[in-house]
C-alpha positions as CSV (number, residue, x, y, z in Angstrom):
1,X,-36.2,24.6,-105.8
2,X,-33.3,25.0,-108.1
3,X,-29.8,24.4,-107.0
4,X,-28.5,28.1,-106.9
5,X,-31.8,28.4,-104.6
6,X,-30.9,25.4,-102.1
7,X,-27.5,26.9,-101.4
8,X,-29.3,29.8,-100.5
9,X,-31.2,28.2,-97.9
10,X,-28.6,25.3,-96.9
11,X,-25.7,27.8,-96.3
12,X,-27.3,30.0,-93.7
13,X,-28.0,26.6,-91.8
14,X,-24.5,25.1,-92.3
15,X,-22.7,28.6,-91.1
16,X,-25.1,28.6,-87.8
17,X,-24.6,24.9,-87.0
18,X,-20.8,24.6,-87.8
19,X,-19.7,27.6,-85.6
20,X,-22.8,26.9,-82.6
21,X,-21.6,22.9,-82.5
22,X,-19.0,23.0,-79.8
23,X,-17.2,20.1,-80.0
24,X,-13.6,18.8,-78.9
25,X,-10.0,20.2,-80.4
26,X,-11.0,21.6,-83.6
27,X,-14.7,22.5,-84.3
28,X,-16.2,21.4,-87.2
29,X,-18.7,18.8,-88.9
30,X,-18.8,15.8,-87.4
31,X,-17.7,14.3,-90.6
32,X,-15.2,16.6,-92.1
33,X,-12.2,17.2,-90.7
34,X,-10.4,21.1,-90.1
35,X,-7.8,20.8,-92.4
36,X,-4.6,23.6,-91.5
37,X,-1.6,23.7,-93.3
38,X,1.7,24.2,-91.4
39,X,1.6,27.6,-92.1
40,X,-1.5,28.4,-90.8
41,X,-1.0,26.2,-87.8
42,X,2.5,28.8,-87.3
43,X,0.5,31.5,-87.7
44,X,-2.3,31.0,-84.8
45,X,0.4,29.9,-82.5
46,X,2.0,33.1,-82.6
47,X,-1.3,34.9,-82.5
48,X,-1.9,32.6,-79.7
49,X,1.6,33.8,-77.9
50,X,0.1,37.4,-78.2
51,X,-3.5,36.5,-76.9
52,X,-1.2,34.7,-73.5
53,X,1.2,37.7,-73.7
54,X,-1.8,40.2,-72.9
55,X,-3.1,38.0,-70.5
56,X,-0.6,37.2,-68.4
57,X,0.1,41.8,-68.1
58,X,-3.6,41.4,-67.2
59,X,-3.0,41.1,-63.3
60,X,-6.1,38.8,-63.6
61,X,-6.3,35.6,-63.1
62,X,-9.4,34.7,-65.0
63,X,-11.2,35.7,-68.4
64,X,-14.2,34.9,-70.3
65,X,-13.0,34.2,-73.8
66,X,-14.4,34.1,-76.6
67,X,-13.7,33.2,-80.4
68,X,-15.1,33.3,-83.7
69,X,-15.9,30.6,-86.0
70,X,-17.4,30.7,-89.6
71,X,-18.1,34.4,-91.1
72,X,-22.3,34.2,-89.5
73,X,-22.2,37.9,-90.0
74,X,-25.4,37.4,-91.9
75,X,-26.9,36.4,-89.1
76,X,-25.3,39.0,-87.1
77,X,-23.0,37.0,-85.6
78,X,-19.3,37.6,-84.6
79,X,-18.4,34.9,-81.9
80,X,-19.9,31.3,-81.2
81,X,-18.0,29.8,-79.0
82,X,-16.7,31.0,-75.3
83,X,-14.9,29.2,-71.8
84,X,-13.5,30.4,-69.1
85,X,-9.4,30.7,-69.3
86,X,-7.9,30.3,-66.2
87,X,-4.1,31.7,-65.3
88,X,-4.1,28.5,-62.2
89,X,-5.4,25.9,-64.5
90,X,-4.0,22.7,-63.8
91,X,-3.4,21.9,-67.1
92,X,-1.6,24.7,-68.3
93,X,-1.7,28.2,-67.4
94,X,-4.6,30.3,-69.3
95,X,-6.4,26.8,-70.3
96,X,-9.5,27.3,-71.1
97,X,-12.5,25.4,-69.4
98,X,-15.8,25.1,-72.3
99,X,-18.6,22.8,-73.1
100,X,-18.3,21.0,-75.8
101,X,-20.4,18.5,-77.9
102,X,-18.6,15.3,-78.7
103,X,-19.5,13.9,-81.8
104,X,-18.7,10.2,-81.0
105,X,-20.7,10.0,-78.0
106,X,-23.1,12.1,-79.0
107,X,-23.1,13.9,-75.9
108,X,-21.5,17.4,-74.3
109,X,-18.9,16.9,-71.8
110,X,-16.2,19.5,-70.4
111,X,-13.7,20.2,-72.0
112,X,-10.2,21.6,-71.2
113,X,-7.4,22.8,-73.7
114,X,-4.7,25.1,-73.9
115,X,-5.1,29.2,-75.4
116,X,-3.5,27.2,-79.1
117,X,-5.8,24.4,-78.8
118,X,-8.7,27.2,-78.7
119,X,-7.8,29.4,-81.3
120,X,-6.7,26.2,-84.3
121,X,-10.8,26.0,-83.5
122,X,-11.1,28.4,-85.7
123,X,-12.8,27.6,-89.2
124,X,-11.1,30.5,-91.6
125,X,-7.5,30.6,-90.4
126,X,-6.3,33.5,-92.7
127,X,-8.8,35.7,-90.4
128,X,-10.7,35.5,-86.8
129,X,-11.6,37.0,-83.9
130,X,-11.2,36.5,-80.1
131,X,-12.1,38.5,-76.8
132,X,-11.7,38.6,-73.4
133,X,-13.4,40.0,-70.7
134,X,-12.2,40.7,-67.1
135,X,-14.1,40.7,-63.6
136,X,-12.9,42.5,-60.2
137,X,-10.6,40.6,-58.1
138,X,-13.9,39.6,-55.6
139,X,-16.2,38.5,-58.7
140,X,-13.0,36.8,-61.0
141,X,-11.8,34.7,-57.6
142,X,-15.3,33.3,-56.8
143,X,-16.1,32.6,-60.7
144,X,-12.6,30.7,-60.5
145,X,-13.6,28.7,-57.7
146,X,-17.0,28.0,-59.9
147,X,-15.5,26.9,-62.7
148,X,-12.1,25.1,-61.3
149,X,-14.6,23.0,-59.3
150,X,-15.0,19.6,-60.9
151,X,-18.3,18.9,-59.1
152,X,-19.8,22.3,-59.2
153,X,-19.2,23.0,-62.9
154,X,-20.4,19.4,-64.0
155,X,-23.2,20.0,-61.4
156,X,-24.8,22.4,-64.4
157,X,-23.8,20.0,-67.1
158,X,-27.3,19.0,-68.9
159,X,-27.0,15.3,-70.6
160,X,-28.9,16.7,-74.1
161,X,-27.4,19.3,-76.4
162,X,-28.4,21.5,-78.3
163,X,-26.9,23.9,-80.6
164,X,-29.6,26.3,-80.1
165,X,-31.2,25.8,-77.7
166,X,-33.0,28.1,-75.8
167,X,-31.8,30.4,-73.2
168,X,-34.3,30.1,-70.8
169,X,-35.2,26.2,-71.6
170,X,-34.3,23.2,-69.2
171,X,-34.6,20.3,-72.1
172,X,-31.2,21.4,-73.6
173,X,-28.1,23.0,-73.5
174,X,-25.5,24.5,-75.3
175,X,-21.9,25.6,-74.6
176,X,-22.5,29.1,-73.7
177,X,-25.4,28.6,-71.8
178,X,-23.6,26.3,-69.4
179,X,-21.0,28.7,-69.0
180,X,-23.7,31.9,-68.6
181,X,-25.4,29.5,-66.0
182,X,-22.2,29.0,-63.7
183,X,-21.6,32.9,-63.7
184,X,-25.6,33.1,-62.2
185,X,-24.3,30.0,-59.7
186,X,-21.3,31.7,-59.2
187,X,-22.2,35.7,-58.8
188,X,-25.7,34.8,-57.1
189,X,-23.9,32.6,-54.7
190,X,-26.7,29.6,-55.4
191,X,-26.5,26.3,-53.6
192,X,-25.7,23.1,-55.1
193,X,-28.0,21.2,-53.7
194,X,-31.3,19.5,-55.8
195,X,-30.9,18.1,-58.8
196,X,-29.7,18.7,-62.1
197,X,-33.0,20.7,-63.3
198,X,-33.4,22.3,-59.9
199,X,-29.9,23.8,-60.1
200,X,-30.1,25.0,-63.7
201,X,-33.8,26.8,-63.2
202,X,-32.1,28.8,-60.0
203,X,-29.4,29.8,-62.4
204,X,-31.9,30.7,-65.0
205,X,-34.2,32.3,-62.2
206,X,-31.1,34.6,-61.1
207,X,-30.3,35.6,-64.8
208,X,-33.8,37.2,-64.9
209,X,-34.0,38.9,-62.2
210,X,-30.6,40.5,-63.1
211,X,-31.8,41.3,-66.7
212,X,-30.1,38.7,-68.7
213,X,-31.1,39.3,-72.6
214,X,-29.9,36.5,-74.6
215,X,-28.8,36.7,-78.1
216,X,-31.9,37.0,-81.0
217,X,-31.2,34.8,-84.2
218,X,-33.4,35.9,-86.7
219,X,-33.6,32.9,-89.1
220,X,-35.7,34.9,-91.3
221,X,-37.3,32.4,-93.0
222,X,-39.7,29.2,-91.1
223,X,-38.6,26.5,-93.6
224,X,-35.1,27.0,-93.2
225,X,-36.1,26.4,-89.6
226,X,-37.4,23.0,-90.6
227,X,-33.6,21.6,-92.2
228,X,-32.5,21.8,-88.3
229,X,-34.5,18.1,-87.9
230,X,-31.8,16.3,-90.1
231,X,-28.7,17.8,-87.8
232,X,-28.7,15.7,-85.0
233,X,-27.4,19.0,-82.6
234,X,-30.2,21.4,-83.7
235,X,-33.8,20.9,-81.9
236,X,-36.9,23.4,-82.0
237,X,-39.1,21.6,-79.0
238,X,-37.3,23.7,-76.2
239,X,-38.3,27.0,-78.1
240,X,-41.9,29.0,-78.2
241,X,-44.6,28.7,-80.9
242,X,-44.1,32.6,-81.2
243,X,-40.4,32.8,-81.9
244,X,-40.6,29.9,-84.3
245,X,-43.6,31.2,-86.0
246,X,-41.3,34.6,-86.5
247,X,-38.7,32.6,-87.5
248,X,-36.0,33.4,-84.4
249,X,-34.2,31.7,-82.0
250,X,-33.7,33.3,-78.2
251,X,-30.0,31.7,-77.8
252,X,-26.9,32.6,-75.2
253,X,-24.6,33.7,-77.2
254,X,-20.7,35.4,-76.5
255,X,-22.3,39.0,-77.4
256,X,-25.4,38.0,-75.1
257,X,-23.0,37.6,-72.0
258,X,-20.4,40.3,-72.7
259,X,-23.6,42.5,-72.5
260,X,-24.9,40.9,-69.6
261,X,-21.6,41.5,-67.5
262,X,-21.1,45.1,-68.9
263,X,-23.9,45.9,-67.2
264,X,-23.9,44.3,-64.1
265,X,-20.4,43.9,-63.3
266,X,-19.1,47.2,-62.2
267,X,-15.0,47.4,-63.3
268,X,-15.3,45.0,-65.8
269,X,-13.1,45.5,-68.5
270,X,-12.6,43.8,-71.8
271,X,-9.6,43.1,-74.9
272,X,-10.8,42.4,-78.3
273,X,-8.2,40.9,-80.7
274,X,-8.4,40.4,-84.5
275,X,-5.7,38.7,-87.1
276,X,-5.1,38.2,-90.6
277,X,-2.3,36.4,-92.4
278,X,-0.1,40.2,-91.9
279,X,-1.3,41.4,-88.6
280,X,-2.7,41.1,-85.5
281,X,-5.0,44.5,-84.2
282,X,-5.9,44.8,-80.0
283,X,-7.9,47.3,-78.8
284,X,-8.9,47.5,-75.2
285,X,-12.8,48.5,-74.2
286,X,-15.9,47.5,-74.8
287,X,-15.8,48.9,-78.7
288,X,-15.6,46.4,-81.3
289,X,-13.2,45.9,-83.9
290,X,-13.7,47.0,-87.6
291,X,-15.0,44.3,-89.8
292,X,-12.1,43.0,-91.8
293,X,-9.7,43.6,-88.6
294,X,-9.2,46.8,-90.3
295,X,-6.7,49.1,-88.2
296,X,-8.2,52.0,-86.4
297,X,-6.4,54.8,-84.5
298,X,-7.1,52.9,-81.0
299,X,-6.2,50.0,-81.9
300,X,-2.5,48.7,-81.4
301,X,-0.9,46.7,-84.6
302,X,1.4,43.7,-84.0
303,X,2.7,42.6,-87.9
304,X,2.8,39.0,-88.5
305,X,5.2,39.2,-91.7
């Protein structure tokens, strides 16, 4: 394979495993630094006072948010990465509660960091997206409980990660699935008692029967597939012979559980936001933005200049 042709097939990889690695302050490669200049840093904490702005007119006092990462619209791919922010978060209003994988230690742990701390995650500063979805008072308060609950949110916590790993699997875990499996503990209202593996299967159990349809990540090709044994945070033993003989991974991803609540959560609402280095667009509902945070008539325009 020439060089033009390994870029080809490395780049796809690199895209889905930097933005799908969740790992502490500022995602990125375990070796390589997120380098922002002052500017940039300026920037996202303003589009960061916007984002707590909104969220404090919400009259909620939790949302599922979500950001983006690297551009993986290749792959279909918008956001990688969600938590729960919380308005009575101990460590600061609107901190947000996630999974993430910590390099170091080679392990996931829980995470919690402020609304700025989440969105400097991003990988492409000059441009991202973030989203935030909104339950019923009775549904938001008893997720709140969930996820405030140091015992009951580690209680779902699985010791190996996995960047993709699959949705319905119970070798691995990674950040969103541990966050779509304490809104089944939460909404179904599942004891805590058994063990780890016990506790994540009656989460898993619940999704189905409500219809939960994770994310499809159509690789495409079976040898790209293959590059995932050299990244320590990618594995392919939790996934079917069919999907990896197709070439797709069945992951939980942000779009995966926005779906899944739109249709089971009666009254729940959701913000989309988008920036750039001039603007920052918010439409509310569950339509998505224009590519390129483009303005559209619905959406509202905040200049950044």
């Amino acid at each position: 394979m020439n060089l033009r042709g390994a870029r080809r097939v490395l780049l796809p990889l690199a895209l889905w495993t930097a933005a799908t690695a969740c790992q502490a302050g500022l995602p990125r490669f375990c070796d390589r630094p997120a380098q922002l200049s002052a500017a940039q840093q300026d920037r996202l904490l303003r589009v960061s006072a916007i984002v707590k702005a909104e969220l404090d007119r919400s009259g909620h006092r939790l949302a599922l948010m979500s950001r983006s990462g690297l551009d993986l619209s290749r792959l279909g791919v918008r956001y990688s990465h969600a938590g729960f922010s919380l308005q009575d978060h101990p460590n600061a209003p609107w901190s947000v509660r996630q999974l993430y994988y910590a390099c170091d230690e080679q392990r996931p742990r829980l995470f919690d960091q402020g609304v700025p701390g989440f969105l400097l995650g991003t990988d492409d500063p000059s441009r991202g997206y973030l989203s935030l979805v909104f339950l019923p008072p009775d549904d938001e308060a008893e997720l709140a409980r969930a996820a405030l609950d140091p015992h009951r949110a580690t209680g779902l916590l699985a010791p190996d990660y996995s960047a993709n790993a699959h949705a319905y699997g119970l070798r691995y875990q990674n950040c969103n699935q541990w966050l779509v499996e304490l809104i089944a503990s939460a909404r179904g209202r599942l004891e805590g008692g058994g063990d780890l593996i016990e506790r994540r299967a009656a989460a898993q159990r619940w999704l189905r029967t409500q219809g939960y349809q994770p994310s499809r990540i159509e690789v495409g090709w079976r040898p790209l597939m293959w590059l995932g044994a050299f990244v320590p945070w990618l594995h392919d033993d939790d996934h079917p012979d069919e999907d990896l003989a197709q070439g797709r991974y069945q992951v939980s991803m942000p779009a995966a559980i926005e779906a899944f609540v739109q249709a089971t959560v009666p009254g729940a609402t959701r913000m989309e936001f988008c920036h750039t280095d001039r603007h920052v667009l918010i439409r509310h509902g569950w339509s998505a933005l224009a590519e390129g945070c483009v303005p559209q008539a619905q959406d509202t325009l905040i200049p950044l200049d």
